[in-house]
C-alpha positions as CSV (number, residue, x, y, z in Angstrom):
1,X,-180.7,-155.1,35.9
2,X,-181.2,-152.0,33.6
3,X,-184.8,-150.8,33.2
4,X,-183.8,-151.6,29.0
5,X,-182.8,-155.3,30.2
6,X,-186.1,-155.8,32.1
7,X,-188.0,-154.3,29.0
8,X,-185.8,-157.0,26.7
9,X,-187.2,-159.9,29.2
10,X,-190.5,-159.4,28.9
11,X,-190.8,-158.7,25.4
12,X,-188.7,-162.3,24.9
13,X,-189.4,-164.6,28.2
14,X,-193.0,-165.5,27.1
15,X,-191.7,-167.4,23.5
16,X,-187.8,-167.2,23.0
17,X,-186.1,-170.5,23.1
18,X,-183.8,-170.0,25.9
19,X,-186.8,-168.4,28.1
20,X,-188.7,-171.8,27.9
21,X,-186.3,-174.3,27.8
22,X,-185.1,-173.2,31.0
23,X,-189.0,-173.9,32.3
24,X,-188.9,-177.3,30.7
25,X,-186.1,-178.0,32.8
26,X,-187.0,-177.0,35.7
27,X,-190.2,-178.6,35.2
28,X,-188.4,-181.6,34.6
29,X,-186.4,-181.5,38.4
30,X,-190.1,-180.5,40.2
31,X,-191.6,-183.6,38.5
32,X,-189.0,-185.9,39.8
33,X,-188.4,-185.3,43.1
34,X,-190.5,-182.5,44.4
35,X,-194.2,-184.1,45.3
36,X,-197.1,-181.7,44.5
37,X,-198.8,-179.6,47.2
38,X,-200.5,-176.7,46.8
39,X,-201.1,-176.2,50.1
40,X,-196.9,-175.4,50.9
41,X,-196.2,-171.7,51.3
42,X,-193.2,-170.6,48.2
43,X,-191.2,-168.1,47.9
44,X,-189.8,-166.8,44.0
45,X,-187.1,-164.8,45.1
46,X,-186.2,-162.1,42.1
47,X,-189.3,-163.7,40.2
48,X,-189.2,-160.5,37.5
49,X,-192.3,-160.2,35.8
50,X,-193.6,-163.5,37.4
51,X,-193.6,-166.0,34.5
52,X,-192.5,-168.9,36.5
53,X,-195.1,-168.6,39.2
54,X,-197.6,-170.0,36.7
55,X,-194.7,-173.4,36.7
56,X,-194.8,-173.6,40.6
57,X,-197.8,-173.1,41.0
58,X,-198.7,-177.2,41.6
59,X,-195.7,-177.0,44.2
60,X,-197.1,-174.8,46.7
61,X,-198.7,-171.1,47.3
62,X,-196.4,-168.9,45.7
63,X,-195.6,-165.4,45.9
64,X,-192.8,-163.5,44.9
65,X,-189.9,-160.9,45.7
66,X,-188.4,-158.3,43.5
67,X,-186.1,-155.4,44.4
68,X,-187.4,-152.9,42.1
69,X,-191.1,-151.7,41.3
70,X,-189.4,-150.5,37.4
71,X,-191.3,-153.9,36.1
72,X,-194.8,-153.0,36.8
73,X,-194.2,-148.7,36.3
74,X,-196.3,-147.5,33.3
75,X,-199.0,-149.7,33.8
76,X,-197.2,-152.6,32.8
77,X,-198.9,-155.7,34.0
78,X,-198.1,-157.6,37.3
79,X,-198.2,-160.6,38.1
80,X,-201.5,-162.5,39.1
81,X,-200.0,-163.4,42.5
82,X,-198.5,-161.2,45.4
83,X,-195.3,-159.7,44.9
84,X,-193.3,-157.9,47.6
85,X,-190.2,-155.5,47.5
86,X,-187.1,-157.3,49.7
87,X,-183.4,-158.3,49.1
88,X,-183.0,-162.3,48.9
89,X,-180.4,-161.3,51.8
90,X,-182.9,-159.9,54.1
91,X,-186.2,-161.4,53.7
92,X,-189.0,-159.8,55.9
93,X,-190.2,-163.3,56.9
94,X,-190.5,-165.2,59.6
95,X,-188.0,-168.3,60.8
96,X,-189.2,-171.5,58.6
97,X,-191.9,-170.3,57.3
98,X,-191.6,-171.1,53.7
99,X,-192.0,-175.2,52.7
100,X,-189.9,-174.3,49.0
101,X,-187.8,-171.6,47.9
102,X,-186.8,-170.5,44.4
103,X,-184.9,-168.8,42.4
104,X,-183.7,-168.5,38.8
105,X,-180.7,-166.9,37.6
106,X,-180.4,-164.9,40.5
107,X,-177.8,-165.7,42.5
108,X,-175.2,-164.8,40.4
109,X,-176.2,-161.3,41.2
110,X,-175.5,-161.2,44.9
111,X,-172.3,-160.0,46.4
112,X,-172.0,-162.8,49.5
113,X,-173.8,-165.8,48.2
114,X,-173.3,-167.6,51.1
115,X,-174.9,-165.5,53.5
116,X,-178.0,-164.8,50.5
117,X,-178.1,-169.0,51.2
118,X,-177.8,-169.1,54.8
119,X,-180.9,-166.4,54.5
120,X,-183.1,-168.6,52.5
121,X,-182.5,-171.9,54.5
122,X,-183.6,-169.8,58.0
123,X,-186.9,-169.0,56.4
124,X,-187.4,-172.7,55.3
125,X,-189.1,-175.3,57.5
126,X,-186.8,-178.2,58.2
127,X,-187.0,-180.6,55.2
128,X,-188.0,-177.6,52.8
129,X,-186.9,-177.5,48.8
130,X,-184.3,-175.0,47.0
131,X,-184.8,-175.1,43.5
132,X,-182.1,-172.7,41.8
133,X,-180.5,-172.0,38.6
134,X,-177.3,-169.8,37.5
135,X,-175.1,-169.7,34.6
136,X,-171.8,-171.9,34.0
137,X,-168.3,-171.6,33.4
138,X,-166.5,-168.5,34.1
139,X,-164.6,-168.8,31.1
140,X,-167.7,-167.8,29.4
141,X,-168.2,-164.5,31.4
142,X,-169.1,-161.8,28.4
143,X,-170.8,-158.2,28.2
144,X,-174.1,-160.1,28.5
145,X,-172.7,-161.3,32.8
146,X,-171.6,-157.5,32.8
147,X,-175.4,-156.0,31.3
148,X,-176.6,-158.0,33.8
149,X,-174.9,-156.7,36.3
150,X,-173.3,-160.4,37.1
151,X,-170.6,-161.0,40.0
152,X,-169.8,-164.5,38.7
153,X,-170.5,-167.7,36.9
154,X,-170.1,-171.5,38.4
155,X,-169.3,-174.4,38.2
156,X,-170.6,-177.9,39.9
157,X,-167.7,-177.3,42.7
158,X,-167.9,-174.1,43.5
159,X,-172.3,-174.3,43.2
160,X,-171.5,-177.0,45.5
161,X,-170.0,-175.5,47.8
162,X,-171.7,-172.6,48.1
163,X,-174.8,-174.4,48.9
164,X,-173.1,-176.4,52.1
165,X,-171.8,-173.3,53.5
166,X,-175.2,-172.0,53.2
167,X,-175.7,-174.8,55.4
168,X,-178.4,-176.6,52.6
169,X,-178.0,-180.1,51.9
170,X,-177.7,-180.9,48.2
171,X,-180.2,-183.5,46.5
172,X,-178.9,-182.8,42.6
173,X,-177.1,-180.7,40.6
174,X,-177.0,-181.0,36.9
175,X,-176.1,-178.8,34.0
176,X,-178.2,-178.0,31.4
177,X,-178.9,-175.8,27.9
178,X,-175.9,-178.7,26.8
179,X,-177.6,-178.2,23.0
180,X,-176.3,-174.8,22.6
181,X,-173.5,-175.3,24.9
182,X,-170.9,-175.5,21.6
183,X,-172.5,-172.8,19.8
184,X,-172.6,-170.1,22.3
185,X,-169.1,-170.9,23.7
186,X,-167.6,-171.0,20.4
187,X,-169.7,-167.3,19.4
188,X,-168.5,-166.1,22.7
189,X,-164.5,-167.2,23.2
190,X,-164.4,-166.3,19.3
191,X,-165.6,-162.7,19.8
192,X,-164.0,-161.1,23.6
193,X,-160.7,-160.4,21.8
194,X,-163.2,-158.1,20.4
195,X,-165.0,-155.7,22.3
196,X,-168.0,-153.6,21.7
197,X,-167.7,-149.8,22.0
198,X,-171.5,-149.5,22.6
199,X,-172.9,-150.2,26.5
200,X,-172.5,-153.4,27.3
201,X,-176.0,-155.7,25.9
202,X,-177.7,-158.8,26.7
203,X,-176.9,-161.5,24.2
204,X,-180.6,-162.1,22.8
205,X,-180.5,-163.2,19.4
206,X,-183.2,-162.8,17.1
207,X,-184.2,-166.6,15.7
208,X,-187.4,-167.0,13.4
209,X,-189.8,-168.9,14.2
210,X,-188.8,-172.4,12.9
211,X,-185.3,-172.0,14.2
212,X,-186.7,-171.4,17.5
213,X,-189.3,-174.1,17.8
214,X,-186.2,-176.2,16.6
215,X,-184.2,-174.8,19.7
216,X,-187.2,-175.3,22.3
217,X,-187.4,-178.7,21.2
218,X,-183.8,-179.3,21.5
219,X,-183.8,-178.1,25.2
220,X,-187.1,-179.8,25.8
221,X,-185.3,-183.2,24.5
222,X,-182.5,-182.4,27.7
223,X,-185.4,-181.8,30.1
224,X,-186.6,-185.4,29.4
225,X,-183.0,-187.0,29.6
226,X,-182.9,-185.5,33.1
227,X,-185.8,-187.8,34.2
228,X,-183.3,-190.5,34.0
229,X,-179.8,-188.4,34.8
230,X,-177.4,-185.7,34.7
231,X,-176.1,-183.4,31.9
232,X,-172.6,-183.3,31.8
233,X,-171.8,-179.9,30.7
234,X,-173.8,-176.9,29.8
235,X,-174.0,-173.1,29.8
236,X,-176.7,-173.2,32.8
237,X,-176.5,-174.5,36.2
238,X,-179.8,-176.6,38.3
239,X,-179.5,-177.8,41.6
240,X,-182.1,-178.9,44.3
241,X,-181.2,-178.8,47.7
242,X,-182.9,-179.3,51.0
243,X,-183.1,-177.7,54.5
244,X,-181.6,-180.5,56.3
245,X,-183.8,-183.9,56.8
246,X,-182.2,-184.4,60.2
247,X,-183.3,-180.4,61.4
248,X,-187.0,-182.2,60.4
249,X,-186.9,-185.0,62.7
250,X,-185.7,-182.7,65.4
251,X,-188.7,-180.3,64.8
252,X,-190.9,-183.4,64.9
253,X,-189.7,-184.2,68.3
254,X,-190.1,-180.8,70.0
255,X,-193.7,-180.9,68.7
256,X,-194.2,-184.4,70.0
257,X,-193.2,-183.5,73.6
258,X,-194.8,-180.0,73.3
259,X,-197.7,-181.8,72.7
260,X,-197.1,-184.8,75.5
C-alpha cells in the first residue's frame, strides 16, 4: 500500500461506514463461535495502524505484524499493543504457538496464498482459529484492487479452496457488505469502460454524517442476521477456519504419554 493510501486509512478507519461495518461483522463471527480467552496468544497479521486489536482483544493476547514502519514515521501514533515487522509468508515464530490468527483484507495482497496459509496454520496450535476477510467477485476488480496493490478478488469456491490447500479446515464462510453490494457494483461495472488518467485511487467516498450513520446501521443490521446464517452475496468475503480438530487430539495424546 502507498504511504497516501495508508494516510487515507487512518484519517477514515476510526468513523467511515465501510471501516466499521466490517468490525461489526467480524464481531458478529467471534461472538458466535469463537469463546473468549484472554489468556490465548493472537496474531493480527498486516494489522495497519492497529484498530482491530482493540475488537480481539477479549479473544486472546494480541499483537500485530506489519511490513512497513511508514504508519508510525512522523510521530504518528502506534498502536497500544506490540507490533513487529515480518511477511505473513515468513513469520519469525515458533511451530504452534499462536491459539488464533487474523487477518483483514490482507490476503488478497500476497502473491502465493496458499503457502501465506500453510504459514499461518504451522504457527497455530492444533485446534487454533483463522478469522480472515478479503474482497468478492473478480468482476468487480477496479483502480481501487490496483491502488491497493491487489493480486485478486474471491469468491466462496476459490476462498474455499485456498484455505484446504493451506491445509485449514473450514468452520464458515459467508459474504458480507450485501447492503451496498448493488450500489457499488452498479458505480463500478458502470464506470471501467472509463478510465481515470490520474494514478490509480482508493474508492473512499465522502458521505455526511447522516448518510453514514444510515450506512453503519445498514451493515450493522447484516452483522446481526449472521448470528442466525449466511449472507448470500456481497462485495466482502468472512470465513473462520480451524487448524485441524483431529491434529488436537493427536497433540493431546503425545502429552498424555509424555507425561505417563
Amino acid at each position: 500500500m502507498e504511504k497516501e493510501e495508508y494516510d487515507r486509512l487512518r484519517r477514515y478507519e476510526e468513523k467511515y461506514w465501510w471501516h466499521v461495518g466490517r468490525r461489526d461483522l467480524l464481531a458478529a463471527l467471534l461472538r458466535r463461535h469463537v469463546e473468549r480467552s484472554p489468556v490465548r496468544l493472537g496474531l493480527d497479521i498486516g494489522c495497519g495502524t492497529g484498530s482491530n486489536l482493540t475488537l480481539l482483544e477479549p479473544y486472546g493476547q494480541f499483537f500485530g505484524s506489519e511490513i512497513t514502519s511508514e504508519l508510525y514515521q512522523d510521530g504518528r501514533p502506534r498502536p497500544a499493543r506490540p507490533v513487529f515487522l515480518a511477511r505473513g509468508e515468513a513469520l519469525p515464530l515458533r511451530d504452534e504457538s499462536l491459539g488464533i490468527c487474523t487477518f483483514f483484507d490482507v490476503l488478497e495482497h500476497i502473491d502465493d496464498d496458499m503457502g501465506f496459509l500453510r504459514e499461518v496454520r504451522r504457527v497455530l496450535v492444533p485446534g487454533g482459529w483463522v478469522l480472515l476477510s478479503v474482497p468478492a467477485y473478480p468482476f468487480l476488480w477496479s483502480e481501487h484492487d490496483v491502488s491497493l496493490h491487489h493480486k485478486r478478488r474471491y469468491v466462496r469456491s476459490t476462498l474455499e479452496a485456498a484455505l484446504r490447500r493451506g491445509g485449514l479446515e473450514i468452520v464458515r464462510v459467508t459474504y458480507g457488505m450485501t447492503t451496498m453490494f448493488p450500489l457499488i457494483a452498479g458505480y463500478r461495472l458502470l464506470t471501467k469502460p472509463f478510465p481515470k488518467k490520474r494514478p490509480p485511487r482508493t474508492s473512499y467516498v465522502a458521505a455526511p454524517g447522516p448518510m453514514n450513520q444510515i450506512l453503519t446501521a445498514a451493515i450493522r443490521a447484516e452483522a446481526r442476521f449472521l448470528e442466525r446464517g449466511n449472507l448470500p452475496f456481497g462485495t466482502s468475503l468472512f470465513c473462520l477456519a480451524q487448524k485441524g480438530t483431529a491434529e488436537k487430539e493427536a497433540a493431546a495424546r503425545r502429552q498424555r504419554m509424555e507425561r505417563s
